[in-house]
SEPAMI-635080 format. One record per atom (N, C-alpha, C): residue number from 1; residue in one letter; atom name; x, y, z. Coordinates in pm, 1 decimal. Layout:
BEGIN
@marke=NUM torfi=A palum=CA east=X north=Y up=Z
...
end
This chain:
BEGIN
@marke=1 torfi=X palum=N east=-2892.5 north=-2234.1 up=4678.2
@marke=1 torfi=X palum=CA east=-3018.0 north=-2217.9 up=4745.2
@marke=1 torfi=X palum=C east=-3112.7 north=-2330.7 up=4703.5
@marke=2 torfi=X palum=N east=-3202.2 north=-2388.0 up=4838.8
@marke=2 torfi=X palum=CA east=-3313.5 north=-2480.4 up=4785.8
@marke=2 torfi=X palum=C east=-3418.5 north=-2440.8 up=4698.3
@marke=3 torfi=X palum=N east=-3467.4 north=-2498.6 up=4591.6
@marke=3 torfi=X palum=CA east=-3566.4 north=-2495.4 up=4531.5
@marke=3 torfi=X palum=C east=-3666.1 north=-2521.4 up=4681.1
@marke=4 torfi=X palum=N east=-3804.1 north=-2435.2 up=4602.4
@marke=4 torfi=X palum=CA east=-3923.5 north=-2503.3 up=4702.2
@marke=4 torfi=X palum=C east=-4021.6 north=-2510.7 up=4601.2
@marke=5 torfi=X palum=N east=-4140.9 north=-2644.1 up=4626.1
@marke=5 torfi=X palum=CA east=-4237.0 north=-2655.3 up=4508.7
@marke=5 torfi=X palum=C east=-4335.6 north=-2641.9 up=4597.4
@marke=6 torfi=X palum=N east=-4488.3 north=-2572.2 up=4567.6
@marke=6 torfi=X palum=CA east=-4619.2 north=-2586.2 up=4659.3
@marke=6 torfi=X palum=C east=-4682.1 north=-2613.5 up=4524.6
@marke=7 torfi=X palum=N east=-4784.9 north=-2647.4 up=4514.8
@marke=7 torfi=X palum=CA east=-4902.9 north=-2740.9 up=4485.6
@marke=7 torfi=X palum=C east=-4997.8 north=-2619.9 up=4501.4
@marke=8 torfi=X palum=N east=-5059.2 north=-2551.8 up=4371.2
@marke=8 torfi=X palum=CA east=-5231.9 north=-2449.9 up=4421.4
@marke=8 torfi=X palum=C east=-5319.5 north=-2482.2 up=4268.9
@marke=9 torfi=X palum=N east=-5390.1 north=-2568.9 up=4358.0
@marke=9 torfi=X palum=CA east=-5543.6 north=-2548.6 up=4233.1
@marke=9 torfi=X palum=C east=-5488.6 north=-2616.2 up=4100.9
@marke=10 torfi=X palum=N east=-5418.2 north=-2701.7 up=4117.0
@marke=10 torfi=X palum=CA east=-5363.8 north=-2761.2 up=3961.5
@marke=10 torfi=X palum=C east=-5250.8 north=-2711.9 up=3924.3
@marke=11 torfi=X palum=N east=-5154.5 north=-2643.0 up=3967.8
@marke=11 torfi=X palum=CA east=-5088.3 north=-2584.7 up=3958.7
@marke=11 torfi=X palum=C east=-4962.3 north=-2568.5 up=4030.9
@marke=12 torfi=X palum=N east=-4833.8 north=-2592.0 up=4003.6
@marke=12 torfi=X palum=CA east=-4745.8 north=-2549.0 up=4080.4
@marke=12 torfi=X palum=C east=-4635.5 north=-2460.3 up=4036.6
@marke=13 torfi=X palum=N east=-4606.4 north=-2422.7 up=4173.8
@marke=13 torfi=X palum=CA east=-4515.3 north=-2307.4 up=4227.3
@marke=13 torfi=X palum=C east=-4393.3 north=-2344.8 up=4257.7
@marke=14 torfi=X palum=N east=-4324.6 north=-2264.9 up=4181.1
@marke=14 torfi=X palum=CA east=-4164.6 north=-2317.7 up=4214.3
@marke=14 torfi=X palum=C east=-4098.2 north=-2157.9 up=4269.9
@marke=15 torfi=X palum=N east=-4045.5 north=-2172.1 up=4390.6
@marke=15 torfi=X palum=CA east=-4014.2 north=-2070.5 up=4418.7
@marke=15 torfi=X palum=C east=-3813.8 north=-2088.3 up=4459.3
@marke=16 torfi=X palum=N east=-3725.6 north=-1993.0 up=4420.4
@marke=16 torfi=X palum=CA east=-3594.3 north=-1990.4 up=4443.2
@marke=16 torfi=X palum=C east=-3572.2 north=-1888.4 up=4478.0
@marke=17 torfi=X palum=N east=-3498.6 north=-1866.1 up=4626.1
@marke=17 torfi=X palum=CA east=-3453.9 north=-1756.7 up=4684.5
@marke=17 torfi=X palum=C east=-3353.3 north=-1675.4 up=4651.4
@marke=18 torfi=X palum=N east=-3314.2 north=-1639.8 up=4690.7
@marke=18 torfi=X palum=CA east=-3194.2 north=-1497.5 up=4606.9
@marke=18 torfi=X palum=C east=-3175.9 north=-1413.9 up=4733.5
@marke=19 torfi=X palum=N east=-3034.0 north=-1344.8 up=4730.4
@marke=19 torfi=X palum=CA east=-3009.1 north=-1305.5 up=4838.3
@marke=19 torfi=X palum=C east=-2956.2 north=-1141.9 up=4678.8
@marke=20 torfi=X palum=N east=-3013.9 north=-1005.6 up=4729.2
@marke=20 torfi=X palum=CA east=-2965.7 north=-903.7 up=4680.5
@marke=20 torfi=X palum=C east=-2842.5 north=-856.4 up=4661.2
@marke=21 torfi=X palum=N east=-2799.1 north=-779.4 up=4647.7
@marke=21 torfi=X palum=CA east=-2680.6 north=-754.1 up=4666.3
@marke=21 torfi=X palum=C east=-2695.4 north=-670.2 up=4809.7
@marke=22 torfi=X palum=N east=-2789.8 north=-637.9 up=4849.6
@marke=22 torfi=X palum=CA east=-2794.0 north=-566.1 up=4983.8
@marke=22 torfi=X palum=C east=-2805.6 north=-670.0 up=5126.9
@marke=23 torfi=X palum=N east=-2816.4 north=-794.6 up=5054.0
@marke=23 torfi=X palum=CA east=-2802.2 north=-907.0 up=5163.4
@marke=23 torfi=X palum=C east=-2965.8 north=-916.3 up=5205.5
@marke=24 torfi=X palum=N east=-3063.8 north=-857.4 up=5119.0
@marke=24 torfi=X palum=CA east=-3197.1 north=-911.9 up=5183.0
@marke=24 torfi=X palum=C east=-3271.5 north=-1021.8 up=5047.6
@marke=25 torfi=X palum=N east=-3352.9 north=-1071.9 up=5117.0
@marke=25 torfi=X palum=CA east=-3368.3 north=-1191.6 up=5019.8
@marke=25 torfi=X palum=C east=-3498.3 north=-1188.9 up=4961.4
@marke=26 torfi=X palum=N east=-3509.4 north=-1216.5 up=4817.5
@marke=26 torfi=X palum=CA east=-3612.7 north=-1225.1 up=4745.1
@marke=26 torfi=X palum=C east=-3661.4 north=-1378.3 up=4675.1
@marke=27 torfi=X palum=N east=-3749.6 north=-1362.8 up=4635.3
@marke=27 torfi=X palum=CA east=-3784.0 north=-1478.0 up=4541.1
@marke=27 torfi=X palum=C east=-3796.6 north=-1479.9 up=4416.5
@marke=28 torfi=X palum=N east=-3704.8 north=-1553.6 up=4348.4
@marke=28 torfi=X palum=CA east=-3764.6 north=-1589.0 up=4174.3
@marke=28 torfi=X palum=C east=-3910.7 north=-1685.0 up=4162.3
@marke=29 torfi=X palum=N east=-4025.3 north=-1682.3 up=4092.3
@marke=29 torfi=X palum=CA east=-4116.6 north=-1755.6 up=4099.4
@marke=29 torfi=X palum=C east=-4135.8 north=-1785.2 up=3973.8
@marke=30 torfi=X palum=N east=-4183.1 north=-1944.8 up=3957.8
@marke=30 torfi=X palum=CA east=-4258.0 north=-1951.1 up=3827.4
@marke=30 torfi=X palum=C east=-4337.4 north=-2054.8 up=3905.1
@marke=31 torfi=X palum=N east=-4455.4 north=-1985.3 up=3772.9
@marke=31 torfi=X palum=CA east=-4533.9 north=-2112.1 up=3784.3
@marke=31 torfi=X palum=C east=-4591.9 north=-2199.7 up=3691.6
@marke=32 torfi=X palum=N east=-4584.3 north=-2332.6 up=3674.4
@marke=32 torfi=X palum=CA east=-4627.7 north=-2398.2 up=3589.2
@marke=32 torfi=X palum=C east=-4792.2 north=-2505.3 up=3593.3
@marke=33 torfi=X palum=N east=-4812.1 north=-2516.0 up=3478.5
@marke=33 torfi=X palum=CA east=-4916.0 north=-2606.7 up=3456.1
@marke=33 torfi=X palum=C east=-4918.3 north=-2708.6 up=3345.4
@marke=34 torfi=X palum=N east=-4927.6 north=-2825.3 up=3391.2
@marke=34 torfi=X palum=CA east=-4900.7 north=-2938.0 up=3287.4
@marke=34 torfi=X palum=C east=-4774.1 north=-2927.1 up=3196.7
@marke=35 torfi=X palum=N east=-4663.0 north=-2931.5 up=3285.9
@marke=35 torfi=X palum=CA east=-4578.2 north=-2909.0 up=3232.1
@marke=35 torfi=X palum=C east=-4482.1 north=-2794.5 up=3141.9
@marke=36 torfi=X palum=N east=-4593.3 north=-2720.2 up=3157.8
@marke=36 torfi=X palum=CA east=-4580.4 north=-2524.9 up=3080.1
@marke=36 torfi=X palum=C east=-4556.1 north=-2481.8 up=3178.8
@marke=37 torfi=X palum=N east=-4475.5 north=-2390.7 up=3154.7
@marke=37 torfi=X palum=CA east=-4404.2 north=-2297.7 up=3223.1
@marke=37 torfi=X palum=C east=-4589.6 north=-2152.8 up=3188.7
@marke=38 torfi=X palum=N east=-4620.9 north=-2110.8 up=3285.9
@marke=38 torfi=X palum=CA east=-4717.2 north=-2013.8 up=3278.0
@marke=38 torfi=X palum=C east=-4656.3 north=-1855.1 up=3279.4
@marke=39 torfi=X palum=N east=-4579.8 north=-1832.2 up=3378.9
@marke=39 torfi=X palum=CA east=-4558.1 north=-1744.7 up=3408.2
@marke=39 torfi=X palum=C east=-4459.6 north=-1690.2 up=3494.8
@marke=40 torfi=X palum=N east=-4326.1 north=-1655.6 up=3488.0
@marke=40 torfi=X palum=CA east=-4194.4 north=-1625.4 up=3584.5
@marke=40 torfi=X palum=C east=-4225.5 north=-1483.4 up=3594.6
@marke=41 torfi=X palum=N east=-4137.3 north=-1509.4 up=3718.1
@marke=41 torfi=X palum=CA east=-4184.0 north=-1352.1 up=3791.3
@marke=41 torfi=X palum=C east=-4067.7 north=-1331.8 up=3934.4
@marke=42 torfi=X palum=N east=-4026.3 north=-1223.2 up=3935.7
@marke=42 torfi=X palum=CA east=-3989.4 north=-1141.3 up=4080.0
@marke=42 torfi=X palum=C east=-4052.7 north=-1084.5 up=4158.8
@marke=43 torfi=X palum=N east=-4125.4 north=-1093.2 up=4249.7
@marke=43 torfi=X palum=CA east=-4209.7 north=-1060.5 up=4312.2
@marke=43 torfi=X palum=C east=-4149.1 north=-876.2 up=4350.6
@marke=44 torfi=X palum=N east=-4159.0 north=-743.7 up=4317.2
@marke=44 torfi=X palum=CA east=-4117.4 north=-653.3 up=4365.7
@marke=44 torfi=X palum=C east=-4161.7 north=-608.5 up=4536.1
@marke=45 torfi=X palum=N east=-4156.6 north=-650.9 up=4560.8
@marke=45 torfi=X palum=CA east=-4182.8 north=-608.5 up=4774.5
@marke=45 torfi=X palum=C east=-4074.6 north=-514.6 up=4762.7
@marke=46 torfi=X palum=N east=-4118.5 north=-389.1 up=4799.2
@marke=46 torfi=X palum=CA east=-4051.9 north=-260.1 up=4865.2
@marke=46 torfi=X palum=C east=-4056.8 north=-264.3 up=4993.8
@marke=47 torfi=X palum=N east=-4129.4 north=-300.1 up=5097.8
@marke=47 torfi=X palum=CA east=-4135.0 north=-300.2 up=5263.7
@marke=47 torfi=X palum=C east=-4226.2 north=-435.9 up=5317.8
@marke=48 torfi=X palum=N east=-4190.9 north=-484.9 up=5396.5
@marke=48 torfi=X palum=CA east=-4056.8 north=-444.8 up=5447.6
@marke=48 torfi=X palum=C east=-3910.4 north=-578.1 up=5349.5
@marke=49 torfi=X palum=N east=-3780.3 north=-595.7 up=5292.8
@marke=49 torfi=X palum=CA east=-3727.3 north=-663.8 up=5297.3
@marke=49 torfi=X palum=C east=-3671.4 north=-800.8 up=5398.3
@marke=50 torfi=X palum=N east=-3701.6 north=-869.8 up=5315.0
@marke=50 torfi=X palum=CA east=-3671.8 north=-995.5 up=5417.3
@marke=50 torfi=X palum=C east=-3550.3 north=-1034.7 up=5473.8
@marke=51 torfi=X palum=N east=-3539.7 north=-1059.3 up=5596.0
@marke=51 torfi=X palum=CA east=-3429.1 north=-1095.3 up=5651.6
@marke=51 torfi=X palum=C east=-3406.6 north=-1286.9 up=5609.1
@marke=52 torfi=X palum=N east=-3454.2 north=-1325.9 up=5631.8
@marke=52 torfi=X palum=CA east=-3415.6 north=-1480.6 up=5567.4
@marke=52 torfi=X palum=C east=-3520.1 north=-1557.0 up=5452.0
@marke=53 torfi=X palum=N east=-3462.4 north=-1610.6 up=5451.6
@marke=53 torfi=X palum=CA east=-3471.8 north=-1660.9 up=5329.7
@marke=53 torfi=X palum=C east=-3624.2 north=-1806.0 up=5340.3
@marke=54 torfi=X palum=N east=-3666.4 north=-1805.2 up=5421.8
@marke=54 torfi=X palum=CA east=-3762.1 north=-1858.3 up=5461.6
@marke=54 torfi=X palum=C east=-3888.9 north=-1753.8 up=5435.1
@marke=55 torfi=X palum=N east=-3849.6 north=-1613.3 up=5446.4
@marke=55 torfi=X palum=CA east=-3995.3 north=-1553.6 up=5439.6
@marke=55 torfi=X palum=C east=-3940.7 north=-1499.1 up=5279.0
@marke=56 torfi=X palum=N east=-3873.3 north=-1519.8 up=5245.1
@marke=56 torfi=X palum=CA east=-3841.5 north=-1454.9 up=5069.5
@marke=56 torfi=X palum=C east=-3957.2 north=-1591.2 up=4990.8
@marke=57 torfi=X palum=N east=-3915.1 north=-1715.7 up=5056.3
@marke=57 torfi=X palum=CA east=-4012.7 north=-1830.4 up=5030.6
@marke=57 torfi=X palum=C east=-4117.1 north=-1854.4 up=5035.0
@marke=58 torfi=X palum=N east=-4249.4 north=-1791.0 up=5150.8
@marke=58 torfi=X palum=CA east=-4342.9 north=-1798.1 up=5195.9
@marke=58 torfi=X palum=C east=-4406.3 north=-1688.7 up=5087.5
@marke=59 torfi=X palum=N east=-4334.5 north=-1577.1 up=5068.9
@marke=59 torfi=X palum=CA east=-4386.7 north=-1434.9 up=5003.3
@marke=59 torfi=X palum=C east=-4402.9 north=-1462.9 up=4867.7
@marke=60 torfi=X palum=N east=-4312.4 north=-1565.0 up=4797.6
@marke=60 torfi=X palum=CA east=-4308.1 north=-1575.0 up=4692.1
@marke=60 torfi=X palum=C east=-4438.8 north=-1719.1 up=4612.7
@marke=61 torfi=X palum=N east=-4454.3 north=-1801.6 up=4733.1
@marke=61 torfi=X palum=CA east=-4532.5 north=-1878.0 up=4759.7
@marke=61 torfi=X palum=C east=-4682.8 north=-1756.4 up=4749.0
@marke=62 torfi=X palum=N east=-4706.8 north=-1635.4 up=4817.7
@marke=62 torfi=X palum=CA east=-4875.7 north=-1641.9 up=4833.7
@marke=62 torfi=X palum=C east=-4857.0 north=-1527.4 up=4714.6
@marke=63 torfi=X palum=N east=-4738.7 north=-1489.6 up=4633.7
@marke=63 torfi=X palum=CA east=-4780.1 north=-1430.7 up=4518.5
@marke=63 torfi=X palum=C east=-4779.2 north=-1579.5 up=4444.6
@marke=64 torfi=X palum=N east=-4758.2 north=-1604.5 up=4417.0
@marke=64 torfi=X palum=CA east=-4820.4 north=-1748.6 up=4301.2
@marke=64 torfi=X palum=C east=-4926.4 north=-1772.1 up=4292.5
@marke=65 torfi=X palum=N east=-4975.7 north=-1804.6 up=4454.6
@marke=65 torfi=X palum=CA east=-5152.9 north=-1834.3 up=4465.7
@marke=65 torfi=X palum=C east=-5174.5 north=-1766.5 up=4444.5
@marke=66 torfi=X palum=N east=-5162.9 north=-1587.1 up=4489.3
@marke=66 torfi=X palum=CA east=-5239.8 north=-1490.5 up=4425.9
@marke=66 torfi=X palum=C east=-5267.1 north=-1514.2 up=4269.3
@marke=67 torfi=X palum=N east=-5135.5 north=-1494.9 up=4181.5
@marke=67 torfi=X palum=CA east=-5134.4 north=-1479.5 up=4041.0
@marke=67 torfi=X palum=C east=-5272.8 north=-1627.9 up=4013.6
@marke=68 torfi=X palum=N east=-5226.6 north=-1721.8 up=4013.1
@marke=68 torfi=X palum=CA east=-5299.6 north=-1890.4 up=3998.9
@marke=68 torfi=X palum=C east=-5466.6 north=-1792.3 up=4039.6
@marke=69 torfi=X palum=N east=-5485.0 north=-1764.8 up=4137.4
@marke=69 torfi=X palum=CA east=-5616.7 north=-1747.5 up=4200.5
@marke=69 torfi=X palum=C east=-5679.0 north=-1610.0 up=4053.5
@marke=70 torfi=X palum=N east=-5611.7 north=-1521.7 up=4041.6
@marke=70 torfi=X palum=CA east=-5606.5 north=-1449.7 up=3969.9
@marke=70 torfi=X palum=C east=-5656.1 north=-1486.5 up=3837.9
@marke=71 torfi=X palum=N east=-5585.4 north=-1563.3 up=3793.8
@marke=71 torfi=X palum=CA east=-5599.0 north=-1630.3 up=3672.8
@marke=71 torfi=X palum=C east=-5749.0 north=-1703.8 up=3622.0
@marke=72 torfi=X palum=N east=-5758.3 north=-1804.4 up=3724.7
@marke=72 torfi=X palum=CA east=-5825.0 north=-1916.0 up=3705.4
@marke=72 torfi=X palum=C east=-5989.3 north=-1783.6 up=3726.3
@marke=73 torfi=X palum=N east=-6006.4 north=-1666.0 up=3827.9
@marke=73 torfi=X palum=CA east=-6139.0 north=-1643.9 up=3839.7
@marke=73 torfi=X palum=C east=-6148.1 north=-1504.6 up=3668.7
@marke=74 torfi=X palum=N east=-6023.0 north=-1487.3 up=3599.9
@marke=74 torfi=X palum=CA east=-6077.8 north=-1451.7 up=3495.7
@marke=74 torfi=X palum=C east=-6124.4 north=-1527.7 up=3403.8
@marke=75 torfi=X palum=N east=-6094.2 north=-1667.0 up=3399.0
@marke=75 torfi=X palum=CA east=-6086.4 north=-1726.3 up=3287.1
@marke=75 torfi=X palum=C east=-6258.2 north=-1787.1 up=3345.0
@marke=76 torfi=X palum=N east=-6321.7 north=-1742.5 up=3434.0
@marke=76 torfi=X palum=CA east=-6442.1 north=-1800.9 up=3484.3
@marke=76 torfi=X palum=C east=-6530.8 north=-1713.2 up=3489.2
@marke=77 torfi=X palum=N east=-6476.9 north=-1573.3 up=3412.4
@marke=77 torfi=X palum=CA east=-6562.6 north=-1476.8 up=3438.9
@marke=77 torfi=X palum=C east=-6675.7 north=-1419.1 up=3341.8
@marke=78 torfi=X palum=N east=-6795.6 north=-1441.7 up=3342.4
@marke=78 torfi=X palum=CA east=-6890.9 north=-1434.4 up=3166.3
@marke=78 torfi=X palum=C east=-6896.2 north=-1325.9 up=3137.3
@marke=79 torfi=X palum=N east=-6833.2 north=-1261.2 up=3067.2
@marke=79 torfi=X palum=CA east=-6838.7 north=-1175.3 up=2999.9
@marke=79 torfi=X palum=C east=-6921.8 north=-1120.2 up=2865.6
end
């Protein structure tokens, strides 16, 4: 399977598809910054499962930005 890399906010996303054993497809994600590995992850989606492997990619892609987006507005938050 292709690697895919996106680019968010300083940050990138490496996403690798995976096919289940049920034949629907998920994504492995990590994401790194400056060379650190930040954070790997399986995205759990219960509904609906993906039929190709293009949307296992896209899904795994806007959890990254989520997590990245996530991240960056705690670390901005005054507490």
């Amino acid at each position: 399977m292709r690697t895919h890399v996106h680019e968010h906010r300083g940050y990138e996303i490496v996403v690798q598809p995976e096919q289940n054993a049920y034949g629907a497809w998920q994504a492995k994600v990590s994401v790194r910054h400056a060379d650190s590995l930040v954070a790997e992850f399986r995205p759990e989606t219960i509904q609906p499962e993906w039929l190709t492997q293009e949307e296992a990619v896209r899904d795994g892609i806007e959890w990254g930005m989520r997590f990245i987006d996530h991240k960056l507005e705690k670390s901005h938050d005054p507490m």
